[in-house]
VOGU-3710 file (C-alpha; in Angstrom, 3 decimals, decimal comma):
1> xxxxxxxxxx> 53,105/49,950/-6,012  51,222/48,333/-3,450  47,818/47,696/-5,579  50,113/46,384/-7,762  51,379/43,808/-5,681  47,932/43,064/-4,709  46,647/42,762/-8,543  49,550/40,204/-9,014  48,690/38,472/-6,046  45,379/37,906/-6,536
11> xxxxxxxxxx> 45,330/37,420/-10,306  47,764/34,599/-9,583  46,261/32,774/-6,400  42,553/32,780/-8,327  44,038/31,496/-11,350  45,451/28,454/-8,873  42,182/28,276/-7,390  40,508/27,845/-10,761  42,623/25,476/-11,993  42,382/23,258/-8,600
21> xxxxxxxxxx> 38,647/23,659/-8,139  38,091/22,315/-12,437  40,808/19,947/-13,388  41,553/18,202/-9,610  38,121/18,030/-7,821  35,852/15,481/-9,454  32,613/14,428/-9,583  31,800/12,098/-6,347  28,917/10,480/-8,161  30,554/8,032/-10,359
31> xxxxxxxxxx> 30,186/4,783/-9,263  32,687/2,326/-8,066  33,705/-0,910/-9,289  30,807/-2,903/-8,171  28,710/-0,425/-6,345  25,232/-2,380/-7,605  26,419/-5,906/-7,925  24,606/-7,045/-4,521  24,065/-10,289/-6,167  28,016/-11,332/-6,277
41> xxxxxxxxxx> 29,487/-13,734/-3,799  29,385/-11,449/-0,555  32,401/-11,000/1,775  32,643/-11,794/4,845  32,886/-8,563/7,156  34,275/-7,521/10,341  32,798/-4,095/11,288  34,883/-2,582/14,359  33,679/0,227/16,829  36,274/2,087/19,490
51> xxxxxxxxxx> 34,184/3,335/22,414  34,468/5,532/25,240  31,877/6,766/27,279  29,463/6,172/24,298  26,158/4,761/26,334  23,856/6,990/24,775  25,566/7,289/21,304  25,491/3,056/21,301  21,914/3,130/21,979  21,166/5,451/19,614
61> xxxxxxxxxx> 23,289/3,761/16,883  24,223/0,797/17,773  20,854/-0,836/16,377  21,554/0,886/13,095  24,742/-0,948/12,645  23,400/-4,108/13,661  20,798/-4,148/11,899  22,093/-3,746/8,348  21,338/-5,539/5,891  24,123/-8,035/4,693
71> xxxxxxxxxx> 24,002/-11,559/4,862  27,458/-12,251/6,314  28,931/-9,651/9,206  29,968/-9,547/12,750  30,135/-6,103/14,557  32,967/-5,704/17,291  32,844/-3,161/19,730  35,647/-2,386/21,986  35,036/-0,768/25,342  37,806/1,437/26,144
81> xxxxxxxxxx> 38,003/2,045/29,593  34,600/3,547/30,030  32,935/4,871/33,303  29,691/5,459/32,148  27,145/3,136/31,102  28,712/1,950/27,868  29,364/-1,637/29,336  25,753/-1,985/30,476  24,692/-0,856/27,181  26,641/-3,308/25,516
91> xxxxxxxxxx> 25,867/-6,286/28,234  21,918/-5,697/27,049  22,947/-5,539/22,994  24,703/-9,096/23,109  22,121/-10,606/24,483  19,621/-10,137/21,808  22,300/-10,087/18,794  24,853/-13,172/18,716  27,402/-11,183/15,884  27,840/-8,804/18,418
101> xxxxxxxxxx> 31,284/-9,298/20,193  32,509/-6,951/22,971  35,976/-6,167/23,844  37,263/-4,733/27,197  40,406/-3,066/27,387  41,626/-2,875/30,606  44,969/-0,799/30,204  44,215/3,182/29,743  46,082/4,595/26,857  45,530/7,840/24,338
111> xxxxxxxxxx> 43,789/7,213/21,186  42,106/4,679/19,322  45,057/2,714/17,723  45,480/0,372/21,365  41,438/-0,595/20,676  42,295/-1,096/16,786  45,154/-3,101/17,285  43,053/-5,603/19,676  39,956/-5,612/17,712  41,687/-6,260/14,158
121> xxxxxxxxxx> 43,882/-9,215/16,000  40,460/-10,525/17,530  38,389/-9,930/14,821  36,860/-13,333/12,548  36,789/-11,681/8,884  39,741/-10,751/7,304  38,059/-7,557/5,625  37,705/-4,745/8,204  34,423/-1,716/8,144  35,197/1,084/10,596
131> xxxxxxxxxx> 32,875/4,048/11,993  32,402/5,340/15,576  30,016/4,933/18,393  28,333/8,559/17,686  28,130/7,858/13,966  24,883/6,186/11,719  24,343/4,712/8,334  22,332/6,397/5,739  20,537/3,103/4,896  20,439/-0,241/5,658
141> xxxxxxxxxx> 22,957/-1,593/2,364  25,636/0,724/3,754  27,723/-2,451/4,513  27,005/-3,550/0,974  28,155/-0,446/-0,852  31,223/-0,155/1,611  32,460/-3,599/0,580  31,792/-3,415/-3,105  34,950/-2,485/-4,096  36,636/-5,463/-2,581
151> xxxxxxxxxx> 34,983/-7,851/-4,926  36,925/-5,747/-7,898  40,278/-6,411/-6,196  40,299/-3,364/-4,065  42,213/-3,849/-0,882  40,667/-0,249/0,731  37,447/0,986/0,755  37,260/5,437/1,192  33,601/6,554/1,954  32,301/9,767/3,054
161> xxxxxxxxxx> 31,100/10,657/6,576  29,164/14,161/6,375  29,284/16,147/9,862  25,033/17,455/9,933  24,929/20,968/11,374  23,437/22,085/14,710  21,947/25,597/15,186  24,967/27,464/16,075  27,517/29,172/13,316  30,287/26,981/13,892
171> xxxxxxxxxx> 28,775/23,983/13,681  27,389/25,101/10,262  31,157/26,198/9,469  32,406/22,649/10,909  29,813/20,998/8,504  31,167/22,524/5,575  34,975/22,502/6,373  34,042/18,311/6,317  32,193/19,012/2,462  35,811/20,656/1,748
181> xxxxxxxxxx> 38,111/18,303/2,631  35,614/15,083/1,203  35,916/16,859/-2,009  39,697/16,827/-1,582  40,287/13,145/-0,478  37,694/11,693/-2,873  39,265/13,903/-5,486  42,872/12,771/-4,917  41,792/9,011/-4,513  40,102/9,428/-7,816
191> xxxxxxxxxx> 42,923/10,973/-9,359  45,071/7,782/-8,521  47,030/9,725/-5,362  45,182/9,161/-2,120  46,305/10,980/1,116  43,442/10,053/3,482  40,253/8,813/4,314  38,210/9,666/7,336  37,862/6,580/10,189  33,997/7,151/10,710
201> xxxxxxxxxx> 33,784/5,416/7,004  36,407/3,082/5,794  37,319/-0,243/4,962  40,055/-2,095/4,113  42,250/-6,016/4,482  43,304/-6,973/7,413  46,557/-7,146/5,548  46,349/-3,817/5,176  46,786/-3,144/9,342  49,068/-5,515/9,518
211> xxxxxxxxxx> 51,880/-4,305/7,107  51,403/-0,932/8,853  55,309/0,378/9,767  56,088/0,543/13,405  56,433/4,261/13,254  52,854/4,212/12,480  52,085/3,325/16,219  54,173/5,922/17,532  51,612/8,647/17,147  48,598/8,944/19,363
221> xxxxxxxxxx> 46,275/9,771/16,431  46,229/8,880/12,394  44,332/6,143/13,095  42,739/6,862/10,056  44,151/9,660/8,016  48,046/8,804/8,740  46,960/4,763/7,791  45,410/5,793/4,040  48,495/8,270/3,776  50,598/5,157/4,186
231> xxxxxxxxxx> 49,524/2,401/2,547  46,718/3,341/-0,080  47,872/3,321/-3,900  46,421/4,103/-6,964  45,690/0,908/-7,472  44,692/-0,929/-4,278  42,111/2,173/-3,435  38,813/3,094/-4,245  36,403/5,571/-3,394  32,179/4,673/-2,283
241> xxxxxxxxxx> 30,124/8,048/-2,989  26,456/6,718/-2,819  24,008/8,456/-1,071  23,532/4,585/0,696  27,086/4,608/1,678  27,095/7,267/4,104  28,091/7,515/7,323  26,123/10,347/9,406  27,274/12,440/12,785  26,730/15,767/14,386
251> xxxxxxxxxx> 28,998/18,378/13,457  30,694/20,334/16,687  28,768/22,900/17,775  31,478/24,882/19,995  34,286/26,585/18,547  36,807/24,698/21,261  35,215/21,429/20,036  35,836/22,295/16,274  38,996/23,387/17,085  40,172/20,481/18,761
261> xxxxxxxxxx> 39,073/18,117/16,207  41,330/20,148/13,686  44,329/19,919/16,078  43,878/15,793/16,346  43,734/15,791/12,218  46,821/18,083/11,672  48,792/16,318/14,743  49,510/13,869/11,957  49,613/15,843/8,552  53,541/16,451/9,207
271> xxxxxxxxxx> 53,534/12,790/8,329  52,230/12,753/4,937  53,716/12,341/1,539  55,960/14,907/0,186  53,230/14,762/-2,984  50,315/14,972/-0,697  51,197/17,605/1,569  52,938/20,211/-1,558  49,493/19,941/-3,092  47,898/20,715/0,483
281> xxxxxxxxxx> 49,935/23,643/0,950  49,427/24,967/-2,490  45,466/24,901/-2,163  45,629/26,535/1,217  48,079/28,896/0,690  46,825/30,060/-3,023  43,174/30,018/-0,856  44,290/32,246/1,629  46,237/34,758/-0,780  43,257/34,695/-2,741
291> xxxxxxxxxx> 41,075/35,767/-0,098  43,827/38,665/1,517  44,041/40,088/-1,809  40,518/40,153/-2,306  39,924/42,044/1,241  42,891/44,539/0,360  41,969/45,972/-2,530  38,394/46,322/-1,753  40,585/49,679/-0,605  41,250/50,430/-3,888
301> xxxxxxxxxx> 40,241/51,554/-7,271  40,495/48,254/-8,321  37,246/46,445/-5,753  35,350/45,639/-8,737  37,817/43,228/-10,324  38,391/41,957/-6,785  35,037/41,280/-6,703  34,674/39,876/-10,382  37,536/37,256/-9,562  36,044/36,473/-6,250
311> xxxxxxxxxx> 32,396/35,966/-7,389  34,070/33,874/-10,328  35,802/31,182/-7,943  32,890/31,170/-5,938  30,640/30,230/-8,687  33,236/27,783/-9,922  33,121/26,198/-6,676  29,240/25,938/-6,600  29,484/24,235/-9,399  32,200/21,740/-8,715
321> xxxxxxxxxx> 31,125/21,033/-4,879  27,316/20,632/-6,381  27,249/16,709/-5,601  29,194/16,644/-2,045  26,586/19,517/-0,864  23,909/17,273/-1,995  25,010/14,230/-0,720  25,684/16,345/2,876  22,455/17,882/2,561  23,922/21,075/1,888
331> xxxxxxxxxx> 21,653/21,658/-1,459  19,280/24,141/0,336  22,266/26,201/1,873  24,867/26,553/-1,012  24,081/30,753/-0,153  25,910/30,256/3,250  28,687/28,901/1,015  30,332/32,687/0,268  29,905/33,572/3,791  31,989/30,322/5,450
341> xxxxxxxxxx> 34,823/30,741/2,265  35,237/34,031/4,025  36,206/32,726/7,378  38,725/30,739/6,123  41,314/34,193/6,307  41,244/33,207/9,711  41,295/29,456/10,037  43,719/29,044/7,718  46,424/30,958/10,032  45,077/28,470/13,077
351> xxxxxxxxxx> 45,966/25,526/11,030  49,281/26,800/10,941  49,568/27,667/14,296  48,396/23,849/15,148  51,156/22,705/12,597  53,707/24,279/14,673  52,461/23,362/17,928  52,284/20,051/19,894  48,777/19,944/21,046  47,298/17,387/23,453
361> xxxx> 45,847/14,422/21,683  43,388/12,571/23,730  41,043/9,428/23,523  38,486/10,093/20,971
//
């Protein structure tokens, strides 16, 4: 009775899989509206960085940023409270570069949307680039791919910001939990239903901020995520999937620090579409299933067709994920890909747990 159970259960959550993994995730490598047309009338940008406590990261990255190559951009850094060297940092910067503006916030609140708010409302350009202090570009023209879109009418801009693994197991875990959920916001965005975007990597009209709903504010994070969820449409959306377009940082190589930038991300997911979060649940859920089942009747007479259905959605995600491991650099360790799917019997239950709880969200 109970293998059974089991043989419906899994039959049922791999054919889910399947069918998410080949007719939802797409292809990142098809190019935008406008992706090579660098010889088009260029916007004007405004590209906007949130800091606190960065000195190290800014003069690390910082020079990347500045030194991209667009003919028409301003970079605005906002200084967020920091006790460190971060003002210093910044003090030597604007010196040398005169479309670098700093911001100093002098009242201490949680999260990034107090710094947003001021740098959007100070900022020259109507059309808005965001990434983070401990972030880098992949090139030089990733302010040119970035904007592309908006010379097709796009109002948002989603690009990708691969996490680069350390040396320790999570952090090679945390890199490819970011592959995973790329695929699924580039998919859905794509598929003319976008849910989120990451903040390390997008862009969008001023507009945009400013028709945000009040609610919006309310929450300490979402900066990003919780923004896309709201306001991005089929229409006004697209995605940037170069290999130029990228926006690089290190992955978290502690288990707390992975941990706590799930609970910032899912602090907000209660706030999503109806659409977007069913479709959420369904891929977990039918993931997890998928997985129990396999486990369980590895007890069984029947391991062998647990193991024929398992190796089958793992091969069908090899193949579908192909491009986002390449563009993450991932191309050499698609073998570690089996081993992290596996883990995933135990962080899906501490996503839940996360749902259900009200963790601290702090300045990040």
């Amino acid at each position: 009775m109970v293998s059974a159970f089991l043989l419906v259960l899994i039959i049922a959550s791999t054919l889910i899989q399947l069918a998410i993994w080949t007719f939802v995730i797409r292809n990142p490598a098809g190019r935008h509206p406008g992706a090579t047309d660098y010889d088009r009338e260029s916007v004007a940008v405004s590209v906007i960085i949130c800091a606190r406590n960065e000195a190290s990261n800014l003069k690390q990255n910082l020079p990347l940023i500045l030194g991209q190559n667009y003919p028409s951009f301003e970079v605005i850094v906002v200084n967020d409270n920091s006790t460190d060297q971060t003002a210093e940092v910044l003090d030597r910067f604007s010196k040398h570069y005169r479309f670098l503006r700093v911001l100093e916030m002098k009242v201490d609140r949680p999260g990034k949307k107090h710094a947003l708010v001021r740098a959007v409302g100070c900022a020259t350009n109507d059309w808005i680039l965001l990434t983070d202090a401990d972030c880098w570009p992949s090139s030089s023209h990733w302010i040119h791919e970035m904007v592309a879109p908006f010379n097709a009418n796009k109002m948002i801009s989603l690009g990708m910001a691969p996490l680069l693994p350390g040396s320790t197991f999570m952090s090679h875990f945390s890199s490819y939990d970011s592959i995973l959920t790329s695929a699924l916001y580039i998919s859905a965005a794509q598929n003319k239903s976008p849910y989120m975007g990451v903040g390390r990597n997008v862009g969008y009209h001023r507009s945009i901020f400013n028709d945000l709903p009040d609610h919006y504010f309310e929450f300490v994070g979402g900066d990003d995520d919780l923004l896309i969820n709201h306001v991005a449409t089929g229409d006004n959306c697209a995605v940037v999937t170069s290999s130029q377009s990228l926006i690089l940082s290190h992955s978290p190589s502690s288990c707390r620090g992975f941990l706590d930038q799930r609970a910032r991300h899912l602090s907000v997911s209660s706030m999503y579409k109806l659409r977007h979060k069913t479709v959420l649940v369904i891929f977990a859920l039918s993931h997890w299933i998928h997985l129990f089942a396999v486990l369980a009747l590895l007890f069984t007479g029947y391991w062998w067709l647990a193991m024929a259905l398992y190796i089958i959605r793992i091969l069908c995600i090899l193949v579908k994920s192909h491009d986002y491991l390449l563009l993450a650099d991932w191309h050499h360790k698609k073998h570690l890909v089996p081993v992290f799917d596996l883990v995933y019997i135990i962080y899906h239950p501490i996503n839940v747990f996360f749902l259900f709880s009200k963790p601290e969200i702090k300045w990040i």
